[in-house]
DOTORTI-569436 format. One line per 4 residues: number of its first residue (from 1); their letters; for each residue y, x, z of C-alpha. Coordinates in Angstrom, 3 decimals. Example, Ala and Ser with C-alpha at 12.3 -4.5 7.8 and 13.67 -1.06 7.14 Angstrom:
# DOTORTI-569436
1	as	-4.500 12.300 7.800  -1.060 13.670 7.140 .
END
This chain:
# DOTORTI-569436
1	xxxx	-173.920 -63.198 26.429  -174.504 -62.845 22.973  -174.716 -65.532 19.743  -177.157 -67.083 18.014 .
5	xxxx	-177.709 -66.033 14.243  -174.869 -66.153 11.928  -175.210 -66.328 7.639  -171.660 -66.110 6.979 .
9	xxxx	-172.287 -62.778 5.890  -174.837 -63.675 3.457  -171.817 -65.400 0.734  -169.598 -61.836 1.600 .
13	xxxx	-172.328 -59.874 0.765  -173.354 -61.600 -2.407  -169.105 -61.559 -3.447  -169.048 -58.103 -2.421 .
17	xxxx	-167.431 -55.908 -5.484  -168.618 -52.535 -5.080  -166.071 -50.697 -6.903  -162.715 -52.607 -5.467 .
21	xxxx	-161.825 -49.037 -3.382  -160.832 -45.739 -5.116  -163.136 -44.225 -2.727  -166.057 -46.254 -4.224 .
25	xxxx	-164.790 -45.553 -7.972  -164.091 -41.419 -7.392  -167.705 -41.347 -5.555  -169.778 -43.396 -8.887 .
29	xxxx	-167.413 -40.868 -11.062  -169.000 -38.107 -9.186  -172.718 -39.582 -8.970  -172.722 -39.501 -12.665 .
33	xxxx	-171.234 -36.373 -13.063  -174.250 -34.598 -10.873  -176.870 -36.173 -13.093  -175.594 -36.732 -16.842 .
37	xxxx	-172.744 -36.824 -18.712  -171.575 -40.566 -18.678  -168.020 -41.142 -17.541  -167.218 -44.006 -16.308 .
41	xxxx	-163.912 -45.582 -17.084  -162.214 -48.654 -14.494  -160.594 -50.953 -16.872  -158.963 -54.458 -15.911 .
45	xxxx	-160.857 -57.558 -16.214  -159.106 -58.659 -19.334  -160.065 -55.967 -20.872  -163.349 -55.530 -19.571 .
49	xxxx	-164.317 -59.124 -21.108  -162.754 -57.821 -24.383  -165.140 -54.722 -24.726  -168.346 -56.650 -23.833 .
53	xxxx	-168.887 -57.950 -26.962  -167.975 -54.689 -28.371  -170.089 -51.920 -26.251  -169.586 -51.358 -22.396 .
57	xxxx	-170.887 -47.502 -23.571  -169.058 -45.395 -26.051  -169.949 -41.850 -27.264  -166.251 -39.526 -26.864 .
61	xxxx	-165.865 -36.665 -29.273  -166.957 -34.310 -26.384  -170.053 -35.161 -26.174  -169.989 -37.409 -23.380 .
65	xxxx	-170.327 -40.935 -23.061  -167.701 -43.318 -21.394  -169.106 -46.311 -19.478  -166.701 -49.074 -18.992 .
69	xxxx	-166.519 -51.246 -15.644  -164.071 -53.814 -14.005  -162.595 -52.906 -11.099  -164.289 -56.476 -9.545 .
73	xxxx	-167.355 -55.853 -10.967  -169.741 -58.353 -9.214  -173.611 -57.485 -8.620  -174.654 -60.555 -10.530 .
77	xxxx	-172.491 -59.271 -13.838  -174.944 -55.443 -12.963  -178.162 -56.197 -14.963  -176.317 -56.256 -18.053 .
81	xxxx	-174.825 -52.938 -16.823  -178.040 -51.592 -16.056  -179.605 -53.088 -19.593  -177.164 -51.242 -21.804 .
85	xxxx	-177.839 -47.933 -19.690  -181.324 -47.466 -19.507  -181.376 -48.421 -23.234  -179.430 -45.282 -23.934 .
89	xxxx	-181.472 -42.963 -21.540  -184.711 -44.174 -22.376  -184.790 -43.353 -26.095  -188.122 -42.040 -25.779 .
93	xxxx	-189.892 -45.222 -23.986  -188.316 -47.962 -25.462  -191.683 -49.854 -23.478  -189.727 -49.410 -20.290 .
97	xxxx	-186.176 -50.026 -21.812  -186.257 -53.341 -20.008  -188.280 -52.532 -16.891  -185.671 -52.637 -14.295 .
101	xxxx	-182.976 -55.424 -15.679  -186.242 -57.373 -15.876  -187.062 -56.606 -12.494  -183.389 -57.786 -10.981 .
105	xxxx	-183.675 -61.070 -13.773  -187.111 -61.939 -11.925  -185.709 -61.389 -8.197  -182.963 -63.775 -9.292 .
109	xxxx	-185.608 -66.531 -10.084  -187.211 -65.096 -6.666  -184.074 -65.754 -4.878  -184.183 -69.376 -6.371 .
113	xxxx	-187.359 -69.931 -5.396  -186.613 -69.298 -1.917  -183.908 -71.319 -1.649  -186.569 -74.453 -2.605 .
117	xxxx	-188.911 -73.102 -0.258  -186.810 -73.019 2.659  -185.065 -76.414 1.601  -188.452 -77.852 1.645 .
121	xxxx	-189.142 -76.791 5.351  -185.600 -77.492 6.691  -187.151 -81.298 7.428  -189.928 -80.139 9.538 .
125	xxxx	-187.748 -77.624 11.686  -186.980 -78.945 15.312  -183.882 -77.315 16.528  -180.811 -78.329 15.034 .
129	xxxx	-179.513 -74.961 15.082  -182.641 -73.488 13.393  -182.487 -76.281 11.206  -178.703 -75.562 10.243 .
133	xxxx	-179.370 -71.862 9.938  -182.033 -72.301 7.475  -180.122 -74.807 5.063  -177.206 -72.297 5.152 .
137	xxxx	-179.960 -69.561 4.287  -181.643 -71.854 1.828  -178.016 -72.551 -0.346  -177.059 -69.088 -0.820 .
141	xxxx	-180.409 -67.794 -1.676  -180.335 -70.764 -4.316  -176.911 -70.125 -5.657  -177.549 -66.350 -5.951 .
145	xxxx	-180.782 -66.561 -7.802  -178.648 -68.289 -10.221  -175.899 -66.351 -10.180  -178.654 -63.398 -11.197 .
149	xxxx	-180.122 -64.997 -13.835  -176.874 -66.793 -15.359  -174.940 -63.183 -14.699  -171.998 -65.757 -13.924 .
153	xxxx	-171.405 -66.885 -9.831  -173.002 -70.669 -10.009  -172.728 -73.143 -6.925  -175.049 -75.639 -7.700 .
157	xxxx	-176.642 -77.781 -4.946  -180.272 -77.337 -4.527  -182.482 -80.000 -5.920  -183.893 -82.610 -3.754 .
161	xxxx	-187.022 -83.228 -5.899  -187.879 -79.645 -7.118  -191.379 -78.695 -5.816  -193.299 -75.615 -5.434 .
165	xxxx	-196.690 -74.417 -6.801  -198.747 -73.143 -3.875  -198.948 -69.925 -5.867  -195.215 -69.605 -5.611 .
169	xxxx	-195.474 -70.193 -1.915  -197.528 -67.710 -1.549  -195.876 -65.463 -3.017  -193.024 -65.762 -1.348 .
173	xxxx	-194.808 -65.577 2.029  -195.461 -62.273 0.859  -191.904 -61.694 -0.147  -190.439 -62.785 2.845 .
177	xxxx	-192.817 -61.165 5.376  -193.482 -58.235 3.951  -196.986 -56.817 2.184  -197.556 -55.634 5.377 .
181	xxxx	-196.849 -58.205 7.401  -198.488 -60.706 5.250  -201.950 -58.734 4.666  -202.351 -59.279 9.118 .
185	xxxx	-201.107 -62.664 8.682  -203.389 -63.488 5.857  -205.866 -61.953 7.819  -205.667 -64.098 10.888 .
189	xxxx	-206.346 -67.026 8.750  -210.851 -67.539 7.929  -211.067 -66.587 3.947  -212.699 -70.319 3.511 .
193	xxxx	-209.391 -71.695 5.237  -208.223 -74.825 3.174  -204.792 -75.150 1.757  -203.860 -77.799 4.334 .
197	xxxx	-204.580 -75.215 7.137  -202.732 -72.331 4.903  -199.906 -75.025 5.146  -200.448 -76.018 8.568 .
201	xxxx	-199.932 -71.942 9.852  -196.743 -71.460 7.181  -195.037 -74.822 9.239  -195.549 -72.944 12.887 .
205	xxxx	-194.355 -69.481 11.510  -191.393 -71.023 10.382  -190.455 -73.295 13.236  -191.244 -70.418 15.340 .
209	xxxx	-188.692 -68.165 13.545  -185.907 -70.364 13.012  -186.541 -71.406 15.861  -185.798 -67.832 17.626 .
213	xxxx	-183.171 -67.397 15.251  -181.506 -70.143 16.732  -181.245 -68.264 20.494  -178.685 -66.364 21.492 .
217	xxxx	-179.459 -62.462 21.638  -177.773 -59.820 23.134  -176.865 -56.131 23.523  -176.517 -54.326 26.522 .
221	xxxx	-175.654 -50.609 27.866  -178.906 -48.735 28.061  -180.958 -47.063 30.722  -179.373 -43.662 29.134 .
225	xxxx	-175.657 -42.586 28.895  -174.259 -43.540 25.396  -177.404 -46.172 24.470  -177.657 -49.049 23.797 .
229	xxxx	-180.387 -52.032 25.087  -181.103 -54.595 22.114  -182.469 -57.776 23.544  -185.495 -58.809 21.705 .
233	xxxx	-183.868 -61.911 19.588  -180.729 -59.683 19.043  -183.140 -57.188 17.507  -184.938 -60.413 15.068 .
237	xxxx	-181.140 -60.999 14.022  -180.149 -57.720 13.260  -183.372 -56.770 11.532  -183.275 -60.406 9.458 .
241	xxxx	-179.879 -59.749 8.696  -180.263 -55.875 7.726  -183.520 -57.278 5.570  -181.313 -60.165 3.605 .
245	xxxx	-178.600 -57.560 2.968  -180.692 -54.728 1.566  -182.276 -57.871 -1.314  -179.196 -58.798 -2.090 .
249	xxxx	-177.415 -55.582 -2.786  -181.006 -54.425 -4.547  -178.656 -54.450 -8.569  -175.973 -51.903 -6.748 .
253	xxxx	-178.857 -49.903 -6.052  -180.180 -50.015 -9.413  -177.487 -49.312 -10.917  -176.954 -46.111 -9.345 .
257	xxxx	-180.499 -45.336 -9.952  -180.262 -45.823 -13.309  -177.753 -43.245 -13.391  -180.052 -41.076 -11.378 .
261	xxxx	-182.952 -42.004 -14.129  -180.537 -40.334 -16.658  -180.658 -37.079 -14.668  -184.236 -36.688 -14.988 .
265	xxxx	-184.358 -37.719 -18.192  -181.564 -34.724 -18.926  -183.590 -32.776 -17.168  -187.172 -33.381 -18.175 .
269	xxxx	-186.267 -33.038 -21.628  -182.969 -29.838 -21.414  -184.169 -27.686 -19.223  -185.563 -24.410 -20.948 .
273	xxxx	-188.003 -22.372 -19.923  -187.044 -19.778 -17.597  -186.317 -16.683 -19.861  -184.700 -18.671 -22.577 .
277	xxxx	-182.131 -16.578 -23.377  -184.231 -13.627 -24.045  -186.421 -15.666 -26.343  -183.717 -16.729 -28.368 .
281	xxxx	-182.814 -13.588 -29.302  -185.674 -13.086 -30.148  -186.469 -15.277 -32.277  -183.033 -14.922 -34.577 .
285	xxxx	-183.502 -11.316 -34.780  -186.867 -13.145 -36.208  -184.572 -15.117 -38.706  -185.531 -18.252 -37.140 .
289	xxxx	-182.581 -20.570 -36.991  -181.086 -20.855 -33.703  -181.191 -24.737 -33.293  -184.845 -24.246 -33.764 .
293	xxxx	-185.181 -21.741 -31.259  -183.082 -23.367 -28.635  -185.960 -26.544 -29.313  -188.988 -24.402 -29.467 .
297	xxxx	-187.811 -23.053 -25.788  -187.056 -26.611 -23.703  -189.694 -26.760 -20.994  -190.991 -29.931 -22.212 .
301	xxxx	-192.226 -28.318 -25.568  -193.296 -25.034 -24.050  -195.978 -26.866 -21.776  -196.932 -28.967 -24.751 .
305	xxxx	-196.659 -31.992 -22.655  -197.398 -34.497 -25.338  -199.994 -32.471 -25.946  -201.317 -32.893 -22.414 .
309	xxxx	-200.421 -36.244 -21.858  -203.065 -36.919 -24.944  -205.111 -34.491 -23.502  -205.681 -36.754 -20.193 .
313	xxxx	-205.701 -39.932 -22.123  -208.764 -39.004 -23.916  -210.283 -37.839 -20.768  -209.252 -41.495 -19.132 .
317	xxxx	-211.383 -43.250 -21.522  -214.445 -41.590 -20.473  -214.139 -43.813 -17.362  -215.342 -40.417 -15.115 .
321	xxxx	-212.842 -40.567 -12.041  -214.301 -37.024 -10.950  -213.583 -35.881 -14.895  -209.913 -37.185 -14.503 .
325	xxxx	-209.173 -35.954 -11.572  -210.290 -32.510 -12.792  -208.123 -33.329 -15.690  -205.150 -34.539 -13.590 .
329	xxxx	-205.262 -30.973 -11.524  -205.269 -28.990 -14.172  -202.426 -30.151 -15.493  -200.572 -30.314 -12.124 .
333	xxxx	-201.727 -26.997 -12.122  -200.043 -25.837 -15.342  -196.400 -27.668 -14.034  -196.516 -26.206 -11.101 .
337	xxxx	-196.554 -22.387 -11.816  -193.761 -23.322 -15.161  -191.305 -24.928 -12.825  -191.715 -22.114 -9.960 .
341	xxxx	-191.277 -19.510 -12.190  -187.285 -20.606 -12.279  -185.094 -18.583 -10.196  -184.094 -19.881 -6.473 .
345	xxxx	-180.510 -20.357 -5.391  -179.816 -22.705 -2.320  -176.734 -25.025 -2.344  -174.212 -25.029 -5.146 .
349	xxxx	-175.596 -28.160 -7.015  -179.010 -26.718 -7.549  -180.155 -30.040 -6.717  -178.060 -31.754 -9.350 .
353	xxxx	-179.707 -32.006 -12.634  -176.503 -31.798 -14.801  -175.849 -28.086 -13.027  -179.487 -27.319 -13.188 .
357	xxxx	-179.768 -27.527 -16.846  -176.225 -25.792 -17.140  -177.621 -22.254 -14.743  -181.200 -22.453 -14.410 .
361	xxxx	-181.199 -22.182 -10.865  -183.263 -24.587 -8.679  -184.029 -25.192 -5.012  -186.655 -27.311 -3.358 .
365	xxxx	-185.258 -30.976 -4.296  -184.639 -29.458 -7.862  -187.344 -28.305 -8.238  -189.376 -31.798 -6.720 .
369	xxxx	-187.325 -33.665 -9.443  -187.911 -31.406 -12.464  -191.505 -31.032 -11.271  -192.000 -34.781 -10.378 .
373	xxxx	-189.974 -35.882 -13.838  -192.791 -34.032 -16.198  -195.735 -35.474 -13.743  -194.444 -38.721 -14.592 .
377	xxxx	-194.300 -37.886 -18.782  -198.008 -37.060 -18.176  -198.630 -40.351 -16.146  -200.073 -38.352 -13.033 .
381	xxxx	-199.323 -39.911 -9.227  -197.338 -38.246 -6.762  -195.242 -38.677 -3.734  -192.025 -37.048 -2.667 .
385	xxxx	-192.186 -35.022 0.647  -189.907 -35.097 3.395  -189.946 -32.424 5.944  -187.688 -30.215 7.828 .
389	xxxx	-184.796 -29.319 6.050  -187.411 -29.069 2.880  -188.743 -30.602 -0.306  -192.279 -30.918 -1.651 .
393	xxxx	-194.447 -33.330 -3.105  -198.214 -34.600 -2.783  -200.630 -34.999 -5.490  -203.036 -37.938 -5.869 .
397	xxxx	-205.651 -37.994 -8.396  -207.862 -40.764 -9.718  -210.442 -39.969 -7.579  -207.793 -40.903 -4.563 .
401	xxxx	-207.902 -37.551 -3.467  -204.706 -36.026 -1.806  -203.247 -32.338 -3.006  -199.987 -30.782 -1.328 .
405	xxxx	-198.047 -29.308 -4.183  -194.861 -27.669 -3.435  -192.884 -26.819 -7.015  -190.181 -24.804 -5.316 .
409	xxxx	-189.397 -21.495 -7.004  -192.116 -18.524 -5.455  -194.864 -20.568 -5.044  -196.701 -20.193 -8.264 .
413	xxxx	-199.048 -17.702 -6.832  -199.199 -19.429 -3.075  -202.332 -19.822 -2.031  -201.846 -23.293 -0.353 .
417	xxxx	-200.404 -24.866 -2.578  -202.970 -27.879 -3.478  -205.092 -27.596 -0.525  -206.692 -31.142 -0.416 .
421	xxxx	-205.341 -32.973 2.629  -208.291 -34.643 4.131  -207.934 -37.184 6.634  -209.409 -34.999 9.560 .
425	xxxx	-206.260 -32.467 8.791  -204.103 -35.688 10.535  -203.286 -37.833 13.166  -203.920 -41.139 12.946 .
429	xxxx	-205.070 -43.209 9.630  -204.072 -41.484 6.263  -203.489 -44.223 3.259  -201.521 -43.137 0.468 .
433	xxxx	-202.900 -45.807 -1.723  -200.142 -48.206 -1.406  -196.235 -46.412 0.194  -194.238 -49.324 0.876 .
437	xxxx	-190.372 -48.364 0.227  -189.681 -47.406 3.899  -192.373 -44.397 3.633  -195.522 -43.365 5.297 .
441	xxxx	-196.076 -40.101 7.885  -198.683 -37.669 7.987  -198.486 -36.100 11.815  -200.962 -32.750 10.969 .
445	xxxx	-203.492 -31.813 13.733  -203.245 -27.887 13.026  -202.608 -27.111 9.174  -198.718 -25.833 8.695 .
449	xxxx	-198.507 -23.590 5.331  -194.588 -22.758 6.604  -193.841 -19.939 9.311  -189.557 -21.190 9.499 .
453	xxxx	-191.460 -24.810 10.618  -192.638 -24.320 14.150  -195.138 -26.867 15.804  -197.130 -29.388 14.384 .
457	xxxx	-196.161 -30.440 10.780  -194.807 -33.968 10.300  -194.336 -34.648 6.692  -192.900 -38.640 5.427 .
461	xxxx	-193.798 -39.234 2.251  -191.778 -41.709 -0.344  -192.138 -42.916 -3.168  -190.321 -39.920 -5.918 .
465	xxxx	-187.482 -42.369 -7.346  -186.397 -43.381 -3.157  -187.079 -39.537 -1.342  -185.554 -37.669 -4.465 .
469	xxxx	-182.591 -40.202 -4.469  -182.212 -40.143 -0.728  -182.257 -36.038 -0.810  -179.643 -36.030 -3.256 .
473	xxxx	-177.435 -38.175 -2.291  -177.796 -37.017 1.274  -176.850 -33.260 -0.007  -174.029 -34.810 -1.938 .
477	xxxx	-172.621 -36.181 1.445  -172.424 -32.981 2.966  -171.016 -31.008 0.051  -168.141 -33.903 0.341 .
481	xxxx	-167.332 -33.506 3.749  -167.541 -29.685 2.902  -164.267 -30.480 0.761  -162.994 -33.094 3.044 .
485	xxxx	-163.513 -35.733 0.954  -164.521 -37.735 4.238  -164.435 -41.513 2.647  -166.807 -40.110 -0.438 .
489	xxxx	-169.003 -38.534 1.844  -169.473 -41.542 3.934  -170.051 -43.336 0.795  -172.676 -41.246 -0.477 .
493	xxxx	-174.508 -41.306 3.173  -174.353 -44.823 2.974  -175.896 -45.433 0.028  -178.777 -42.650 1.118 .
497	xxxx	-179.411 -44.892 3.877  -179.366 -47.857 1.721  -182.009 -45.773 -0.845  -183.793 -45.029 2.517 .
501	xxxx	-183.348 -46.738 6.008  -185.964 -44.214 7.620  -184.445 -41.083 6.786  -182.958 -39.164 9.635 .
505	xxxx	-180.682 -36.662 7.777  -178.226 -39.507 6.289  -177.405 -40.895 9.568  -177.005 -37.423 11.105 .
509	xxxx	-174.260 -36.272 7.804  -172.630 -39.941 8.659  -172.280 -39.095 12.524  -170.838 -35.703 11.683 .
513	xxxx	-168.172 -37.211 9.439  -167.544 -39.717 11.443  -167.003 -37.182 14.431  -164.781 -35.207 12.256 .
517	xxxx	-162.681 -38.406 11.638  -162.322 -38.862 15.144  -164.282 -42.115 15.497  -166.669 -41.423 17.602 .
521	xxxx	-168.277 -44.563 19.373  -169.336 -45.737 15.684  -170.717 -41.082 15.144  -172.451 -41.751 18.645 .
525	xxxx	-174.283 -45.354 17.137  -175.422 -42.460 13.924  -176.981 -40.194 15.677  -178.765 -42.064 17.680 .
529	xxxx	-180.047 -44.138 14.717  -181.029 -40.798 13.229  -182.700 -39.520 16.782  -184.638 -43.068 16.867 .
533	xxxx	-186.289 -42.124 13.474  -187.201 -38.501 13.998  -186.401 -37.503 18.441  -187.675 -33.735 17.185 .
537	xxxx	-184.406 -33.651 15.061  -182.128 -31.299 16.967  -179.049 -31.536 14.839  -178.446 -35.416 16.281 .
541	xxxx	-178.370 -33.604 19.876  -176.289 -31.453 18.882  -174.225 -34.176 17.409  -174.080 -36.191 20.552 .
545	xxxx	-173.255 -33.409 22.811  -170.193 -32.775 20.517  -169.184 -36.257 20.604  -169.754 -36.410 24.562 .
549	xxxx	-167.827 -33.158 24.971  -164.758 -34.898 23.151  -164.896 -37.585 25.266  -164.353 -35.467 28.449 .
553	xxxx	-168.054 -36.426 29.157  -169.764 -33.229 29.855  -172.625 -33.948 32.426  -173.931 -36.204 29.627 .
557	xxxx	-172.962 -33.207 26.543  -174.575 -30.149 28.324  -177.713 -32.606 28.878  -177.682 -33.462 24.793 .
561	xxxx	-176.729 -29.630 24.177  -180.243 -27.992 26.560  -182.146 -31.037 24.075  -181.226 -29.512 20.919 .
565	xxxx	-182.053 -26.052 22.238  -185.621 -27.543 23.621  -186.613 -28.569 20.183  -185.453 -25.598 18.127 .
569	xxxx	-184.233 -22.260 20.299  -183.154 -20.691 17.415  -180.781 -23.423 16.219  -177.172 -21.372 16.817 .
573	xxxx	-174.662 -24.516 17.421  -175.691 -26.162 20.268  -175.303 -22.742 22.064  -171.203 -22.549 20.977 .
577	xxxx	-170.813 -26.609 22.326  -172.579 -25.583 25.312  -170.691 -22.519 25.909  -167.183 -24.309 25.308 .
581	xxxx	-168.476 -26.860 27.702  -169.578 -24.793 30.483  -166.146 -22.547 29.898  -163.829 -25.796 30.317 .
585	xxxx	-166.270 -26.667 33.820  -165.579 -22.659 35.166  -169.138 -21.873 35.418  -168.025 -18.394 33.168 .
589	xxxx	-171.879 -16.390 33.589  -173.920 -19.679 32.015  -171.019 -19.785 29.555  -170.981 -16.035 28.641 .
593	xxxx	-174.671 -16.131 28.649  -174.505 -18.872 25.622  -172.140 -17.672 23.757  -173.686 -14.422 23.351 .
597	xxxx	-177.040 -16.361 22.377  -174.672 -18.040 19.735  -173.044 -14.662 17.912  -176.990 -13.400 18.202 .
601	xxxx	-178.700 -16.015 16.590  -175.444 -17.039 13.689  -174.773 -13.460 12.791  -174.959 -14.731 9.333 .
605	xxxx	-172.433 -17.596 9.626  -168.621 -18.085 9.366  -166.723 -15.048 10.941  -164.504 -17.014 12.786 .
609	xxxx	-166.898 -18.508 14.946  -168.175 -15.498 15.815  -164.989 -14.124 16.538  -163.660 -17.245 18.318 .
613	xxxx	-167.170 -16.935 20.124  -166.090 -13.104 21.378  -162.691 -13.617 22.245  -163.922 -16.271 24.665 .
617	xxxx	-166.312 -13.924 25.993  -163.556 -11.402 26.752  -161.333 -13.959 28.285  -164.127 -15.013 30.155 .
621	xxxx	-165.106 -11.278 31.427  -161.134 -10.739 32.259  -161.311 -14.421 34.030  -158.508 -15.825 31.743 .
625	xxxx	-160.231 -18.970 30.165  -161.395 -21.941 32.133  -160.078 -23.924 35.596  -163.414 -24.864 37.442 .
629	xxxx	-163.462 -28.713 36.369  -165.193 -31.450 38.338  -167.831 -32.090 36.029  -168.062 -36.340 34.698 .
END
């Protein structure tokens, strides 16, 4: 049996303090390290209080900046954090200065809002449970839209009289449903409905879900070894619960994305052009002076960007979408072949903007947020792409036309780079006007301009500041585990999957760490999460049939091992896990057999494996390795 819905962990959440764990505090320290050069400093509350009056952010004599926080910094005291950081990163646009603090100020008077609008419905509710569940709902969504716009924790009790505009109501339909969800909704309803039948449908939806939120729910072992059966009102709690979570812990995500703004910004406006060294030489052997070279050489000034940004503006006013667009491709056009023109490296930070700037080297995600970053200064749409173990963005022009654009070093002469995506090229419906934050897929029909990706192309596309994020952070995960800096790494997974909840490559790092740590029930419940958003992922297999093999379970592993090699042949590990399984169960010619796929197909890995592989393969051949097993 299971329980009905609990809010208990609505008050936790909203006292959370991010930054209480060293953990936490070494992984920010790092974040901001990767993108700019603002260290932050963990001072004691005293103190903290002290310096707010004085300057949270102070320039050091090296050049950097030091950003002080509390250890119990709070995410209601976070706007003012986020305020006094974007106003130092966004020199340039002081319009936009504000944007985002505004943003969390205005979901605090949301959050207030809602706590009115459920406290006005509580009456009408007809369980007691449901009825209980949404005061309890209705008081900390109150409180905490205070607490957001007072930046101090407030209790108050909600109003008995306060009463809501049917605008407000609406919008907050919309805000708790979902655009999505709404637009059906709204649908269902006749356009000449009154407001007392708008009212009428808002009292059943409600009753109806409190109502269900009220029953107990359940979870259950699955038709499938290691899964797990969700009952249908267990799966309403957990997603309402997941839902509430992710809007209240929206300023800790902010705030790390403000640190993530100041790597573009570092970026957009430090990186040089490609051959910069070579034209400053030139131009002191010139007698120009060499703070004037290093300036005439940035990227941003040797596209003329301003320049083009005017350029397009002019064009806008003409009203022409065809003449835009034409506009908007040129200069997509003109980024595109600048930032591919860098030189390649793979791994070692060259997804990290700080290190970019510093070497010049790029890869794919790089080169999506360098290329992305001077889109934006222009004011041109784009999305972030998401596809196998790659980076890549779309274009979308003013005529609502749809260009793939890949920036990534040695594709400035490719020849499909901005072939127009039509919606015969896919599968299903293709609307890229509005991305909600969870993403959109395209599932391609044929069209698949990379040979390494076999099969049919399925791209996600995100909006840049969530898919660019999400890459990052994800990448950052596994060069922490690399080090064995396990509790950063899950930190930095986490947070990707906070960024992005659909994003398969998060949840498969977090499994692996977690396997590495030993805990494996909680790596199984990862990779299954990440095999539930994308089942032609083979690394989760793999995953699982490393987990299972731990677990003396090795029916189940070989089963998750042959799925891994199903979906990519060529994909070396699963080959070693099924070897060492089939070794341990005796059956030596299957085992031999894999292992010597293994050595063929990760000739260009780690040594030891492939030596570890080989000396199993003699002990196999001499029959010294492996007691036949009864297989479980």
């Amino acid at each position: 049996m299971g329980n009905s819905f609990k809010t208990n962990f609505i008050p936790q959440t909203v006292e959370k303090t991010p930054f209480a764990d060293r953990p936490a505090r070494d992984f920010f320290a790092h974040w901001c390290e990767i993108n700019d050069s603002i260290v932050p400093r963990f001072i004691d509350r005293d103190k903290w209080e002290k310096r707010r009056t004085l300057g949270i952010l102070e320039k050091n004599e090296d050049g950097k900046q030091s950003l002080f926080l509390p250890h119990d910094l709070h995410l209601w005291e976070m706007l003012d954090v986020i305020r006094v950081v974007d106003h130092d990163t966004l020199a340039r646009t002081p319009d936009k200065r504000d944007e985002r603090a505004d943003q969390i100020q205005e979901l605090g008077v949301t959050f207030e809002k809602a706590g009115l609008y459920l406290s006005e419905y509580v009456p009408i509710l007809e369980n007691d449970e449901g009825k209980q569940i949404a005061e309890d709902i209705a008081r900390d969504f109150y409180q905490y839209g205070l607490s957001l716009q007072h930046k101090v924790k407030k209790e108050d009790q909600i109003p008995q009289d306060a009463l809501l505009s049917q605008e407000d109501k609406t919008k907050l339909d919309e805000w708790f449903l979902g655009k999505e969800a709404y637009q059906k909704r709204h649908t269902r309803l006749d356009e000449n409905s009154t407001e007392e039948q708008r009212e009428e449908a808002r009292r059943k939806l409600l009753t109806v879900y409190f109502g269900a939120l009220a029953r107990e729910g359940y979870n259950a072992d699955g038709e499938k070894p290691g899964e797990t059966k969700v009952g249908p009102m267990q799966h309403l709690q957990n997603r309402t619960k997941r839902q509430i979570e992710i809007a209240i812990e929206t300023p800790e995500r902010e705030m790390k994305t403000a640190i993530f703004r100041r790597g573009v910004e570092k970026l957009v406006t430090e990186m040089k052009t490609p051959n910069w060294r070579d034209t400053i030489q030139v131009f002191i052997r010139e007698g120009c002076d060499r703070d004037l070279a290093t300036e005439k050489v940035k990227l941003i000034n040797s596209l003329e960007i301003l320049k083009l940004k005017q350029e397009l503006e002019t064009v806008k006013k003409t009203g022409d979408a065809t003449e835009i667009s034409a506009k908007e491709l040129e200069i997509a056009k003109k980024i595109q072949i600048a930032v591919s023109s860098f030189p390649y490296k793979a791994g070692d930070g060259t997804d990290h903007p700080s290190k970019m700037v510093e070497t010049q080297f790029i890869n794919c995600v790089g080169s999506s947020i360098l290329g992305g970053g001077l889109l934006d200064e222009v004011g041109i749409k784009y999305l972030h792409a998401d596809l196998p173990s790659h980076s890549a963005t779309v274009l979308i022009t003013s005529d609502s036309k749809v260009y793939w654009q890949d920036f990534t070093p040695g594709t400035g002469n490719w020849v499909k780079n901005y072939t127009e995506i039509s919606p015969d090229m896919v599968d299903g419906e293709m609307d890229v006007s509005y991305v909600p934050e969870s993403g959109t897929s395209l599932h391609f029909k044929e069209w698949n301009p990379y040979s390494r990706i076999k099969g049919k192309l399925q791209v996600n596309l995100f909006r840049p500041e969530i898919g660019l994020q999400c890459h990052i952070l994800t990448n950052t995960g596994s060069a922490l585990s690399a080090l064995g800096r396990y509790e950063e790494a899950i930190i930095a997974y986490q947070q990707a999957i906070n960024v992005n909840p659909k994003f398969a490559y998060p949840y498969n790092g977090l499994g692996n760490v977690l396997y590495d740590l030993g805990r494996y029930e909680e790596a199984i419940e990862k990779y299954q999460q990440a095999i539930r958003i994308d089942p032609k992922f083979a690394d989760p297999f793999n995953g699982l049939g490393n987990v299972l093999s731990a677990l003396g379970r090795n029916k189940e592993a070989i089963k998750k091992y042959q799925q891994a090699i199903r979906i990519d042949p060529k994909y070396a590990e699963p080959y070693n896990g099924l070897g060492n399984v089939l070794s341990d169960l005796g059956r030596k010619e299957e085992a031999i057999k894999a292992f010597q796929t293994f050595i063929k197909l990760f000739s260009s890995g780690d040594e030891y494996w492939i030596n570890r592989a080989k000396e199993i393969i003699e002990k196999l051949q001499k029959g010294e390795y492996g007691v036949l097993k009864t297989e479980k």
